[in-house]
N, C-alpha and C positions, 0 to 999 in steps of 0.2 A: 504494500500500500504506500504510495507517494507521498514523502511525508514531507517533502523541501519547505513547502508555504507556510506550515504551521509554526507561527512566530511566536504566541507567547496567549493568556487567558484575556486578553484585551479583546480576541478574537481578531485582529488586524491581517484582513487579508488580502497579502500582500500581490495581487494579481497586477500581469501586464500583457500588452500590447499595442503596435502603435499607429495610432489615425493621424497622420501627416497630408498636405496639399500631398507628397507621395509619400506611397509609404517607402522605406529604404528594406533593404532586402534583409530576409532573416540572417542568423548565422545560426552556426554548430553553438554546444556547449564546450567553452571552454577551460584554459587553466584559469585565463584573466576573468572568464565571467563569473568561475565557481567563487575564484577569491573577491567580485564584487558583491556576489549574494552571500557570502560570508561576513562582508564588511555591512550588508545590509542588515543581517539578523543582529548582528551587536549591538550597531546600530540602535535596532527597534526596541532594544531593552533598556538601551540607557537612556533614549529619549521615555520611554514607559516609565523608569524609574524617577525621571523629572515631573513626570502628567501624576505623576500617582497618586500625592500630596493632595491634588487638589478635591474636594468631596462629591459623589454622587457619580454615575457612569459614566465611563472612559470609552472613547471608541476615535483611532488613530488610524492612518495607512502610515504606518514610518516609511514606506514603501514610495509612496507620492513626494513625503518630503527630502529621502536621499535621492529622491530623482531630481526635485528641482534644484537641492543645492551641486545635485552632482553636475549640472548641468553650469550651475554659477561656480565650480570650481575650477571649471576648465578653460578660466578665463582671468581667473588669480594667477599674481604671481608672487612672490617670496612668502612674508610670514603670514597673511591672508592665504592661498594656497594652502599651506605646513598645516595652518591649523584646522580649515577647513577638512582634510583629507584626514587629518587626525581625530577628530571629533564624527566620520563619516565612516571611520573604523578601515581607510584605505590605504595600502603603502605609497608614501612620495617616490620611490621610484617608476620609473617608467609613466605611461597614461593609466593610472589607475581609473582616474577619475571619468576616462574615455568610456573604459570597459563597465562605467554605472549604465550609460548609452546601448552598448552590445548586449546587455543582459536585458534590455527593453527590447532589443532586437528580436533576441531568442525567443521573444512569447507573440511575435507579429504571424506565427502561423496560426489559420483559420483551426477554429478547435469547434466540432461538428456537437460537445456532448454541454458546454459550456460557453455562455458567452461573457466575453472574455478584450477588455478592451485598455488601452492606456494615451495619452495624445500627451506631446510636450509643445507648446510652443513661448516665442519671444515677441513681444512688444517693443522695437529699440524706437528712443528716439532720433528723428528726420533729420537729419542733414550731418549727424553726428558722424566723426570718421572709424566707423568700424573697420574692425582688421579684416581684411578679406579671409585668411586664415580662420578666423573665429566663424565666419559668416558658416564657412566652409565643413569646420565641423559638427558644428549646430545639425546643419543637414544633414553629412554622410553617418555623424555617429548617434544623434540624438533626435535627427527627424522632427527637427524644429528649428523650420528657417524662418529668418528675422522678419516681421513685419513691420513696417514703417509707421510712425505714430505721432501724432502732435497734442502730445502733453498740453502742451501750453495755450494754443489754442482751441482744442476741440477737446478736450480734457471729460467731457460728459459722451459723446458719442464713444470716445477711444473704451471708458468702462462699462458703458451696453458692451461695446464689442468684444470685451475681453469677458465680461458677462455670459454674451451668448455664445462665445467658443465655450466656456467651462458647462455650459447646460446642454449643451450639443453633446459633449462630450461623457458624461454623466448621465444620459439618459433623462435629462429634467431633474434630477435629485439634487444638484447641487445649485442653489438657485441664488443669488445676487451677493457673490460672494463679495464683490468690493462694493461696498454701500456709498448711497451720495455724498460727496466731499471728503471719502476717503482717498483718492487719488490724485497725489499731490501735482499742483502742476508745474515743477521742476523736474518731475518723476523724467530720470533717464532710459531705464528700461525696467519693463515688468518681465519675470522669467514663471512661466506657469504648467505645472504639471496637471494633469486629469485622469482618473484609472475608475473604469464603471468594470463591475462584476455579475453575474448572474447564473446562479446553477441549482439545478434542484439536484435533491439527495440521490446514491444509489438506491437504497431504500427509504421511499418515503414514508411520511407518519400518514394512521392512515386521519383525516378526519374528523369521522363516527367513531374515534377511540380518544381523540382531546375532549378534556373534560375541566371541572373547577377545581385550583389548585391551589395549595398554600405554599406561598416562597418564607422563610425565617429571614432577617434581615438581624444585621449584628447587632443590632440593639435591641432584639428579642421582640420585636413586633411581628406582627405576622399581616402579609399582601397578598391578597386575591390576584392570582394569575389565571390566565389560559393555560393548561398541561398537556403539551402533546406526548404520544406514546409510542413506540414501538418495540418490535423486535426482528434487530437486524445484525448483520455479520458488523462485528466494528473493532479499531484497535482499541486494548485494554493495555493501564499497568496501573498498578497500583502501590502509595510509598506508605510512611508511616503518617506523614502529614497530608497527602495530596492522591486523589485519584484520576488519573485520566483516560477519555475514550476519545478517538479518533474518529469522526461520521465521512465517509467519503461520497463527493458529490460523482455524479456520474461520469462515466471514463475513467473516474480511477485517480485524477493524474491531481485534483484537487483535493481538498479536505477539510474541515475543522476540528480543530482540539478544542476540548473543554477542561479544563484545568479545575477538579474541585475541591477545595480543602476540609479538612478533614468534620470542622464545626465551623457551625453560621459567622463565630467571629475570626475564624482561620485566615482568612484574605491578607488581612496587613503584614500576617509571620511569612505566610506566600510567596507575596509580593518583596519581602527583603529577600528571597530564599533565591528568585527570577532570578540569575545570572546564566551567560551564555554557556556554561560549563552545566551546569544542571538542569537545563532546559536539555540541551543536549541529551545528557544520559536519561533523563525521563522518557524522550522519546524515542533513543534506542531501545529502549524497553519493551515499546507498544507490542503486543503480539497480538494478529489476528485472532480473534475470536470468530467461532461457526456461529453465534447468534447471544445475543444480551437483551433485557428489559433494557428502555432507554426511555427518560422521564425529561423534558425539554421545553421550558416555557416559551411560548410566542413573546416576541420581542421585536422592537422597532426603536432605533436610537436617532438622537443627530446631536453632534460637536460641533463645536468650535472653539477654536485655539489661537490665540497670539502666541507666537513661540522664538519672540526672539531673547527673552530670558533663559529658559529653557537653553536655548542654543548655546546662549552667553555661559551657561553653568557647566554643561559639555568642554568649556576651551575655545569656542567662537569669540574672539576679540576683535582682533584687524579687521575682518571683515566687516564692522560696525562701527570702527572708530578710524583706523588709522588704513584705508583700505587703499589692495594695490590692486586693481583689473585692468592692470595695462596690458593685457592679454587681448583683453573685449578691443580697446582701444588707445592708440598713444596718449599718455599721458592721463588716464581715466583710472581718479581715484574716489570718485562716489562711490560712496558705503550703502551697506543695503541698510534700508530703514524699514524693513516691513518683514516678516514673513507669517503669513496667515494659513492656517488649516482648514477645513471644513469636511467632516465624515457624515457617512448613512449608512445603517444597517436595519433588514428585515430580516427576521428569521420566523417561517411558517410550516408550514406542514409539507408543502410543497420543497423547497429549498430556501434559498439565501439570496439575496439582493444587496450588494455592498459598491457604494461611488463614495469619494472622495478626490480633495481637490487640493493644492499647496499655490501660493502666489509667493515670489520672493520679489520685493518692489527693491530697487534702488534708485537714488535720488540725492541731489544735490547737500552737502552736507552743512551748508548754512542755511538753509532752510527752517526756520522752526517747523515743531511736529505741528499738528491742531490742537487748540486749546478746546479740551471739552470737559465741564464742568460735571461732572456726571457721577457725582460718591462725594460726601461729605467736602466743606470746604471754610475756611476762614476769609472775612473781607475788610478791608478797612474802607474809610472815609473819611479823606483829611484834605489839605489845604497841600494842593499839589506844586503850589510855588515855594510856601517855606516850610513845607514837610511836617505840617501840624496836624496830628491824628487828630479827628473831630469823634469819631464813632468807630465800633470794631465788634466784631458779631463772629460766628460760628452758625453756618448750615448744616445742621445731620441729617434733615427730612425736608425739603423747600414744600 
């Protein structure tokens, strides 16, 4: 049973292929691609261990976002590059960062049992002197040639448009992912990943056998679910803390794990336990199983993420502060000011419906961000010529 995709209990799955103006022609699997989807599962756990903290359900494609940065790294150079490749879990020798590209390659064949899709493209800005070199691999290795863009003027039609490539791209699921007057109008270029997924189970649940369901949640409450059921061949192991079953969608070549510990408040010992060495041996472990009870709640999620904290806590510096992309372009050292997530997951009796989306904006770096006032805030009112507070207050609830 296929067990490459299954990344970690976030369920993040991590699918590709690629819808380009062309597409670029698949390859083989490689040395360079095994070691890029190696650097990608690390990856997904160390950005998981940053999402983790935060409270209520997670759901991530680290998959979308080593695509998009992997695609902004190939256009760094010195300690922007180092770190980027190092936080992306890639070696700086050779084109590592190329071979994130050819692993997007490998997944561009038509797959008859699952649908199965991924699109990178670039927004540069007009008139600006990109490296032909850059133009050139964007295309041949990442099947996302530049599209020309006027930030500054047409700044509302450019984010429809980069709007309606991500919903095109997604299947509709991922819907206005850059909101009005988030796109700044010094933005030099936007770099955007899109990966929709869709596959029903090899065995599906039937139905007439979901029923009403109690989920325990760690603080001992108890939530009315949908409970679907089955009994199907599936991968088993089981540890002291954690049990896992592998459901394969059809063809075989996909899957999900379900990761469950051992009691309702298990998750947080789990989740410190997630590292790329014991994910690993858990699921060298899986063994087919001829048939299991399998108990499965209906679920439908959506995220979003700001992550360039996240990225910052990983080792991403330069690229935010002191950036070198003279790769993209001579002399081209805007920093990326943005990079935004957006996920979807359904899971039914049928199968799994999983898009998500990554934008990494970069932009002028004197620019101020946008001021928005939007969570608690202090103000004063004084005498703006000789600097005489008059009045001074605190917002927590306007």
């Amino acid at each position: 049973m296929n067990r490459f995709l299954a990344l970690a209990g976030a369920l993040a799955l991590a699918v590709s292929a690629f819808a380009a103006d062309e597409k670029p022609q698949a390859v083989e699997w490689s040395k360079d691609v095994a070691a890029a989807s190696d650097g990608n599962n690390r990856f997904a756990l160390d950005l998981y261990a940053q999402l983790r903290a935060q409270k209520g359900n997670l759901f991530v494609s680290p998959y979308s976002v080593h695509a998009a940065l992997g695609m902004t790294a190939s256009g760094a150079r010195g300690a922007t590059r180092d770190e980027l490749l190092d936080a992306l879990r890639l070696s700086k020798e050779g084109d590592a960062a190329l071979a994130v590209g050819d692993m997007g390659r490998y997944y561009t064949a038509a797959r008859k049992d699952v649908k199965l899709s991924v699109a990178n493209a670039i927004w540069a800005k007009q008139g600006y002197n990109w490296r032909a070199e850059f133009r050139a691999i964007q295309e041949k290795r990442f099947g996302s040639g530049l599209k020309d863009a006027d930030f500054a003027n047409d700044n509302e039609n450019t984010r429809l448009a980069i709007n309606g490539w991500i919903e095109d791209n997604t299947n509709k699921r991922i819907k206005e992912m850059i909101a009005p007057g988030e796109l700044r109008p010094d933005t030099t270029m936007i770099l955007a990943n899109a990966i929709f997924f869709k596959g029903t189970w090899k065995t599906q649940f039937d139905p007439k056998k979901t029923r009403d369901g109690v989920f325990f949640t760690a603080d001992d409450k108890r939530v009315d679910v949908k409970m679907m059921h089955t009994n199907a061949p599936v991968g088993y192991a089981r540890f002291a803390d954690v049990t896992l079953v592998e459901l394969p969608y059809s063809g075989d070549e996909l899957s999900m794990v379900v990761l469950l510990p051992k009691t309702p408040d298990g998750l947080p010992k789990l989740e410190k336990q997630l590292t790329h060495d014991n994910l690993k041996k858990w699921l060298a472990d899986l063994k087919d199983r001829g048939a299991l009870e399998v108990a499965l709640p209906k679920f439908k999620l959506e995220t979003g993420y700001e992550l360039v904290a996240p990225l910052q806590a990983l080792g991403i510096k330069a690229a935010f502060e002191n950036a070198d992309f003279t790769g993209m372009a001579e002399g081209d050292k805007d920093p990326i000011t943005r990079v935004k997530h957006k996920a979807f997951v359904e899971v039914n009796e049928e199968g799994t419906e999983a898009a998500a989306a990554t934008v990494v904006e970069r932009a002028k770096s004197s620019y101020p961000s946008p001021f928005v006032a939007d969570h608690p805030f202090l103000f004063l009112i004084r005498d703006a010529k000789k600097g005489t507070i008059l009045f001074m207050g605190r917002v927590e609830k306007p």
